[in-house]
Backbone as CSV, one residue per row, in Angstrom:
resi,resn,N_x,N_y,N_z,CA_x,CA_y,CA_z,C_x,C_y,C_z
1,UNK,-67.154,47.814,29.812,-68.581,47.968,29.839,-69.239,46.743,29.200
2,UNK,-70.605,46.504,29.572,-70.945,45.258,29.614,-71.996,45.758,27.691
3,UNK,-72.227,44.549,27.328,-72.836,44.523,25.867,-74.733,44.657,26.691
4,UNK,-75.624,45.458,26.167,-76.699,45.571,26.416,-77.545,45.550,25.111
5,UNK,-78.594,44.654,25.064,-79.649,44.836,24.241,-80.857,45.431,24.204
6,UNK,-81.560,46.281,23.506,-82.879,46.799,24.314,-83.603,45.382,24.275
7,UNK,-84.659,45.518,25.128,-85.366,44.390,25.038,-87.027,44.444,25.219
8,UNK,-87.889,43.742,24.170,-89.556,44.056,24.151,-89.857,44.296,25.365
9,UNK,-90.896,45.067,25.623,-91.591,45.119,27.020,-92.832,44.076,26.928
10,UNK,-93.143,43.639,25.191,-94.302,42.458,25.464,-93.730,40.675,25.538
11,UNK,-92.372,40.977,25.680,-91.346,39.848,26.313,-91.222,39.794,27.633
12,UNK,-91.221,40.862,28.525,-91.260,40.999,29.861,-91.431,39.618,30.900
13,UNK,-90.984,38.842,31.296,-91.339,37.753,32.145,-90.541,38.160,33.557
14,UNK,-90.493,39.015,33.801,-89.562,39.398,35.174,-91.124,39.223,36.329
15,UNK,-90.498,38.725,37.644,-91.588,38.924,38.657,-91.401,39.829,39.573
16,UNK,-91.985,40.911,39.763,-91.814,41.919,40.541,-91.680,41.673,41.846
17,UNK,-92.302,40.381,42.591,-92.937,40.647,43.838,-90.926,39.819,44.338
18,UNK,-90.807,39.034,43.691,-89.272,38.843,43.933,-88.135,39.309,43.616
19,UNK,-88.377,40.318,42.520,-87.129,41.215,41.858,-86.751,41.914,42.792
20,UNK,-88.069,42.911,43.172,-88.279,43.830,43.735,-87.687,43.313,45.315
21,UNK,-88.880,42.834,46.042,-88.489,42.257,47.480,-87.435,41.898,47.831
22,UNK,-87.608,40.831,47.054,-86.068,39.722,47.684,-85.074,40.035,47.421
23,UNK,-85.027,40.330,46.125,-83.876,40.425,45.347,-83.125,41.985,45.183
24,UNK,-84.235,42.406,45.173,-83.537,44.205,45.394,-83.463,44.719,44.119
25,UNK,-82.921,45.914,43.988,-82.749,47.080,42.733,-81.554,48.299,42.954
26,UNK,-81.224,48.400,42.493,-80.362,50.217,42.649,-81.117,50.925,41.616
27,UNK,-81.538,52.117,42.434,-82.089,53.085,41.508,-80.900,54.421,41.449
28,UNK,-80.431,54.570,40.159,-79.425,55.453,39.901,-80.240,56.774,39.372
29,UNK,-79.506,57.894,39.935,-80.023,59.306,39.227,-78.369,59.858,39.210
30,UNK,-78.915,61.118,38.293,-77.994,62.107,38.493,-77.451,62.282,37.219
31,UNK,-76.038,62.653,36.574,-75.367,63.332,35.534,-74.121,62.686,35.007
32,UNK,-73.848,63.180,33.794,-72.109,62.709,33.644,-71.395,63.029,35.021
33,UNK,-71.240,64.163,35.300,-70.741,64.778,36.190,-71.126,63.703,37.547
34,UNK,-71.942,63.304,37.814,-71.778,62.583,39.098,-73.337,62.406,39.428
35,UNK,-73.665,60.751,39.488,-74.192,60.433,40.138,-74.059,59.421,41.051
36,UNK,-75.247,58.877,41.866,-75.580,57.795,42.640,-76.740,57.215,42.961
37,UNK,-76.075,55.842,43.649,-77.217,54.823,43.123,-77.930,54.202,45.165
38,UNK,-78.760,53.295,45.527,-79.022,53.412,46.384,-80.099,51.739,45.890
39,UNK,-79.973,50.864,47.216,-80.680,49.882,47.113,-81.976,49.810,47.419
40,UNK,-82.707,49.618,47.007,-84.543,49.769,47.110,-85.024,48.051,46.609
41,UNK,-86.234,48.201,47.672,-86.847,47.014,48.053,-87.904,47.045,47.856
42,UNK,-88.713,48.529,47.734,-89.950,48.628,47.453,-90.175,49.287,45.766
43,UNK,-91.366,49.178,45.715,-91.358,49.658,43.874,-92.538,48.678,43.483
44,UNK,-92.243,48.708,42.148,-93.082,47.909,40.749,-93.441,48.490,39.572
45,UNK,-93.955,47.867,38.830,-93.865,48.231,37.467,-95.305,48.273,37.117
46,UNK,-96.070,48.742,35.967,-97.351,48.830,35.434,-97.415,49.575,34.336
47,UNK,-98.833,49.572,34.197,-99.756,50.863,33.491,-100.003,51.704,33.818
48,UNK,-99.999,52.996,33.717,-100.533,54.127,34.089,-100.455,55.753,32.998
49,UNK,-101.356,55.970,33.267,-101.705,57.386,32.380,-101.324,56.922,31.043
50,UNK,-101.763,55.507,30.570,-101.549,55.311,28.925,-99.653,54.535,28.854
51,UNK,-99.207,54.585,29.694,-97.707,54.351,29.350,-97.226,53.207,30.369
52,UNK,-96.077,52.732,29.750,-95.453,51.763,30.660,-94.694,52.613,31.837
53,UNK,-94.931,51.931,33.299,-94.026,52.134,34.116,-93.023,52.123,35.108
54,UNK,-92.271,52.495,35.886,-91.987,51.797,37.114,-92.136,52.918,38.204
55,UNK,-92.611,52.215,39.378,-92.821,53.356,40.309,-91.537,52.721,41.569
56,UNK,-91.097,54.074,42.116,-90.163,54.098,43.415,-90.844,54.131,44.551
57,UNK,-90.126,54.404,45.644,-90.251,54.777,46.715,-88.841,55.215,46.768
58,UNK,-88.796,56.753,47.584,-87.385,56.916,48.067,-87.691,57.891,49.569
59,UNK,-87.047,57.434,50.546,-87.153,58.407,51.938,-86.257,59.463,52.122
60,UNK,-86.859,60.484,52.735,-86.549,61.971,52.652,-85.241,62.466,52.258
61,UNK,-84.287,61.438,52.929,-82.582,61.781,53.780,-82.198,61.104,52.954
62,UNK,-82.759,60.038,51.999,-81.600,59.619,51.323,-80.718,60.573,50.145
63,UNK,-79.390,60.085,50.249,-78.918,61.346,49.698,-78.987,60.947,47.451
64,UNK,-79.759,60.072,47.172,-80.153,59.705,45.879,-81.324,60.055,45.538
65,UNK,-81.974,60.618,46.492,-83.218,62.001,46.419,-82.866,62.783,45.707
66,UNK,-82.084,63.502,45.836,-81.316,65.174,45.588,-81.096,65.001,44.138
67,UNK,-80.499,63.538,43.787,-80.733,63.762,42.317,-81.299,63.416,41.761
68,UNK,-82.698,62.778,41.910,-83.699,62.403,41.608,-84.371,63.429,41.141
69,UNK,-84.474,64.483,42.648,-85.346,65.498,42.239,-84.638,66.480,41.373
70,UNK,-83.700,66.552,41.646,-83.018,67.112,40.228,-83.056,67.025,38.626
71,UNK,-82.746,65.961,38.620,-82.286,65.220,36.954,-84.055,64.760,36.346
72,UNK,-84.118,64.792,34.955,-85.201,64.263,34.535,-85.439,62.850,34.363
73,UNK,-84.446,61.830,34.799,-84.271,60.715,34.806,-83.842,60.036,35.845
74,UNK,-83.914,58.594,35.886,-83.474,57.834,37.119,-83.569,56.261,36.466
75,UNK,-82.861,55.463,36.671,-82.993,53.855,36.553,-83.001,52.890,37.619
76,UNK,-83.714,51.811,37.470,-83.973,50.731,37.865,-82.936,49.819,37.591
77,UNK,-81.878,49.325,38.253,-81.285,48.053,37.655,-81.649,46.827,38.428
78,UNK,-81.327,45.860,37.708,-81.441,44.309,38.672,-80.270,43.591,38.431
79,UNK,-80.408,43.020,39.185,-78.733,41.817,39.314,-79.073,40.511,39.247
80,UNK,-77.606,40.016,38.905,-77.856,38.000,39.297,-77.449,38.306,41.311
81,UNK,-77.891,37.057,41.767,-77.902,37.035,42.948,-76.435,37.276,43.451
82,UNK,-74.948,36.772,42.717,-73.635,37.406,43.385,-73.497,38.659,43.538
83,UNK,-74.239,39.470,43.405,-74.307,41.270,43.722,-75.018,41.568,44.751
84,UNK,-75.053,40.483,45.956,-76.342,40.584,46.780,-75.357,41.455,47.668
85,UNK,-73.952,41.415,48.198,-73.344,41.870,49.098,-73.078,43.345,48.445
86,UNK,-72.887,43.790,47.205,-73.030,45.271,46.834,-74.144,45.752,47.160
87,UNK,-75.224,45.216,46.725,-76.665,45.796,47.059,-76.961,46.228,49.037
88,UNK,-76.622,45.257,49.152,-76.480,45.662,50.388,-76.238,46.584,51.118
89,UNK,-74.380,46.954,50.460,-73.678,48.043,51.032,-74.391,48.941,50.218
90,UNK,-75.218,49.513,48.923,-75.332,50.951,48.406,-76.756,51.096,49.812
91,UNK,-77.454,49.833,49.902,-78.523,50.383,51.027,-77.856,50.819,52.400
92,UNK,-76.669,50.692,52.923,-76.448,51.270,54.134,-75.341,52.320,54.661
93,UNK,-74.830,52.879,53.693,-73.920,53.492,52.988,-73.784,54.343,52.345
94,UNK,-74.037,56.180,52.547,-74.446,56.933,52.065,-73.473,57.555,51.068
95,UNK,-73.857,58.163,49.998,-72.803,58.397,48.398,-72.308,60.107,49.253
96,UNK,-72.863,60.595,50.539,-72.376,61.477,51.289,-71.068,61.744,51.513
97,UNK,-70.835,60.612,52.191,-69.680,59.659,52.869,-68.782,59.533,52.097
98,UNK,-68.929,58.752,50.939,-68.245,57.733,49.468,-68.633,57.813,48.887
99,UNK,-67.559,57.468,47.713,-68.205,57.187,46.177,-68.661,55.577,47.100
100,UNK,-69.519,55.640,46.100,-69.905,53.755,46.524,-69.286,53.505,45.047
101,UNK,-69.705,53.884,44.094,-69.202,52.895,42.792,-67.823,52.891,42.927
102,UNK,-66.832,53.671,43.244,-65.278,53.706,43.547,-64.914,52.632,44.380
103,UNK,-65.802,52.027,45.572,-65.352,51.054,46.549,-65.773,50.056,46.625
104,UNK,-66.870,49.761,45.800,-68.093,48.629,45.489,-67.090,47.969,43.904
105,UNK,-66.735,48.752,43.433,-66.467,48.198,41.701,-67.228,47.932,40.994
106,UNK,-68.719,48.799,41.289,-69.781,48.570,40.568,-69.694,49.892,39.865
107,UNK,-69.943,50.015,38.277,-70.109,51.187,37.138,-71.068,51.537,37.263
108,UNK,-71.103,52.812,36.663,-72.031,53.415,36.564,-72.118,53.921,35.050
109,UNK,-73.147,53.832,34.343,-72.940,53.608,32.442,-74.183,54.923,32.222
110,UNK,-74.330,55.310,31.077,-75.613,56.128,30.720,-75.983,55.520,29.760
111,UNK,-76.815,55.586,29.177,-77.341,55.522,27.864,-78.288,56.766,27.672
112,UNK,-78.026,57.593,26.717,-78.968,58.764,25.842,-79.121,59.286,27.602
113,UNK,-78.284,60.014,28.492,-77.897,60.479,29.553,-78.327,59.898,30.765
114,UNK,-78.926,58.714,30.739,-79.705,58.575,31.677,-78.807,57.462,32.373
115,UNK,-78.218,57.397,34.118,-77.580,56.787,34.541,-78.201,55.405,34.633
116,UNK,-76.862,54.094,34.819,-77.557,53.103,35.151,-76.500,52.132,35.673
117,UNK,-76.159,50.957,36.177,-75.098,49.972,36.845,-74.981,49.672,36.016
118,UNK,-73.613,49.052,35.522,-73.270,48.517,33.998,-73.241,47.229,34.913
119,UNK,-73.298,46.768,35.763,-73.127,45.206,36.028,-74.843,44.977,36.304
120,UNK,-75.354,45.694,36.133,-77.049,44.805,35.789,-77.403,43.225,34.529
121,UNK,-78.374,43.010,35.045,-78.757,42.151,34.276,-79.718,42.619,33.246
122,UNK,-80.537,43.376,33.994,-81.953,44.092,33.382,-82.247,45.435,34.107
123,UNK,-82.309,45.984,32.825,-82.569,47.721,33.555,-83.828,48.578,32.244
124,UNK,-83.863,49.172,33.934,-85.282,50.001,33.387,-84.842,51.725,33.479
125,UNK,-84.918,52.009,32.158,-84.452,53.379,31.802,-85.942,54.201,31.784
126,UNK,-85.822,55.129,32.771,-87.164,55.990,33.218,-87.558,57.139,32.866
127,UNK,-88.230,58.266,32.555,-88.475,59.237,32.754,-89.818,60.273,33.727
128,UNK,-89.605,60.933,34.728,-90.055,60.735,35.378,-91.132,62.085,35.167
129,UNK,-92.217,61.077,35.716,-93.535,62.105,35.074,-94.321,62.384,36.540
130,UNK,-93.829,61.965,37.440,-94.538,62.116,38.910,-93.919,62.113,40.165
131,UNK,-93.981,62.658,41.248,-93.434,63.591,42.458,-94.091,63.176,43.441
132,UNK,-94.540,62.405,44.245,-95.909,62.607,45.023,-95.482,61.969,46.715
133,UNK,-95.086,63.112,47.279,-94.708,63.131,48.950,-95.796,62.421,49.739
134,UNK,-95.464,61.337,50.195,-96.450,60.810,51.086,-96.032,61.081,52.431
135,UNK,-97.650,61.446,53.126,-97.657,62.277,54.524,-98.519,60.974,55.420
136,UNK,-98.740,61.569,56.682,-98.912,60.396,57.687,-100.729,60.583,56.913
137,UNK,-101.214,61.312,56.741,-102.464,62.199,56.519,-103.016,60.728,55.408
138,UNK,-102.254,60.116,54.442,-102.437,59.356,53.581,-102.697,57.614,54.082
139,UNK,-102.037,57.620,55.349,-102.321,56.098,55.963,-103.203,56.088,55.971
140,UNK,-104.499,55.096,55.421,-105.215,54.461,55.809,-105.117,53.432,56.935
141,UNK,-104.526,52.659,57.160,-103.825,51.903,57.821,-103.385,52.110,59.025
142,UNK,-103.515,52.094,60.134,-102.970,53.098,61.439,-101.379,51.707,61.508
143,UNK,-101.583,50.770,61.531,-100.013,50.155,61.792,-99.249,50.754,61.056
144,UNK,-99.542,51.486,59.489,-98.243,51.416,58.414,-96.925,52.682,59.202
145,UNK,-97.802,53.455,60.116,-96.602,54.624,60.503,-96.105,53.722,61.583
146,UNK,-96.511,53.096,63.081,-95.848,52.632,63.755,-95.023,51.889,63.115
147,UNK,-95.026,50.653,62.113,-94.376,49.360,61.787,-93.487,50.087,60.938
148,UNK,-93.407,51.232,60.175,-92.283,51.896,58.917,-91.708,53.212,59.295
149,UNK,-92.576,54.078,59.976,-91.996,55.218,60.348,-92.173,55.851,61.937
150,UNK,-91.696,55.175,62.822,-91.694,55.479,64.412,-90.347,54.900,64.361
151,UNK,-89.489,55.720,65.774,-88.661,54.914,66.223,-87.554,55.863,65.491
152,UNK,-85.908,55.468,64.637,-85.191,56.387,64.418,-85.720,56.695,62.737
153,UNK,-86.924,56.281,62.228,-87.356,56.797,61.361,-88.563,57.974,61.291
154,UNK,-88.618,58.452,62.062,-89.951,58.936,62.734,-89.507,60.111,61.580
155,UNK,-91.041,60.588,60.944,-90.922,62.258,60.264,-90.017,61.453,58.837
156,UNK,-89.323,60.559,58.632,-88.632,60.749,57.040,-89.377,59.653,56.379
157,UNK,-90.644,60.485,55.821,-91.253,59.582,55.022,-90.906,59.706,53.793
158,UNK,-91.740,58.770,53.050,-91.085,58.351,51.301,-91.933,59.392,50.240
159,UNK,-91.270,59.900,49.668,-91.893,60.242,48.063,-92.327,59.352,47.113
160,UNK,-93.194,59.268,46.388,-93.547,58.115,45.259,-93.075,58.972,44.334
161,UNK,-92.294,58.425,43.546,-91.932,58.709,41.887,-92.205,57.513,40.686
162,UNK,-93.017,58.800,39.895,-93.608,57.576,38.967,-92.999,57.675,37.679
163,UNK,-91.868,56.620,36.803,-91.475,57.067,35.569,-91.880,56.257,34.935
164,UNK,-91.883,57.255,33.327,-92.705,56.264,32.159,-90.836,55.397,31.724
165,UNK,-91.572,53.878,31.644,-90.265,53.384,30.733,-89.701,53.427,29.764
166,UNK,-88.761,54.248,29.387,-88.102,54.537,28.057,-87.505,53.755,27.146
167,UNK,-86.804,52.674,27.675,-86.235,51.865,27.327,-86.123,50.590,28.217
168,UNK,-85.828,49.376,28.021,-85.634,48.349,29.272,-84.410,47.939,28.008
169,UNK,-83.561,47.437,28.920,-82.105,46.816,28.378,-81.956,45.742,29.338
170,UNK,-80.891,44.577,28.692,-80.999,43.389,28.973,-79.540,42.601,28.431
171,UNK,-79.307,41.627,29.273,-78.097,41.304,28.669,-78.338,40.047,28.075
């Protein structure tokens, strides 16, 4: 297991719009007993209701929903760029199927129960204070359903989950 430091949140110099995008995330949920993790592209971090946060996106079928909505927790990790080909496979590759951490050789660590990739660089330890199912009813936008959800995505739209940050760790 890798050495982690907590680290200030008024140190923070991470850029979202490339962490996030380009670079990707695994958001881990679930238990001692068993969880899993799943690559996400969308997200960010802020203020809200007084607290630090990070917000998800996760779609209906993914099977890192189930313990999302389950567990009171979930993490954010980030990587150096040689983890680009793991990230990859947890996005296309369901924990249904496989362990992914068993075939990837990527860990899975807790801290104070809350899952997270022990091969991160920087992770955001969450607790999650918000649920919020987004429906077609919410587009403003008439492209956002053709361009994200038509086609073999049609009907599995995303939930927003909003957690306050508990901790951020850092190597």
């Amino acid at each position: 297991m890798h050495q982690f430091q907590p680290y200030p949140v008024d140190l923070l110099e991470l850029n979202p719009f490339t962490k996030i995008s380009s670079e990707w995330m695994l958001i881990t949920a679930g238990n001692q007993e068993k969880a899993n993790a799943m690559t996400a592209s969308w997200g960010g971090l802020g203020v809200l209701w007084g607290k630090n946060v990070a917000f998800i996106f996760v779609r209906e079928n993914r099977y890192t929903k189930e313990f999302i909505d389950k567990e009171a927790y979930f993490s954010c990790s980030f990587f150096d760029k040689k983890y680009k080909n793991d990230l990859k496979y947890f996005g296309v590759v369901s924990g249904r199927q496989e362990d992914k951490f068993k075939i990837s050789g990527l860990t899975v660590n807790f801290k104070d129960d809350i899952p997270y990739v022990d091969e991160g660089d920087f992770i955001c330890l969450c607790k999650k204070m918000a649920a919020v199912p987004i429906t077609e009813a919410h587009f403003l936008d008439p492209e956002i359903r053709e361009k994200w959800y038509s086609g073999k995505e049609e009907g599995n739209l995303h939930t927003l989950y909003i957690g306050e940050i508990l901790d951020l760790l850092a190597r």
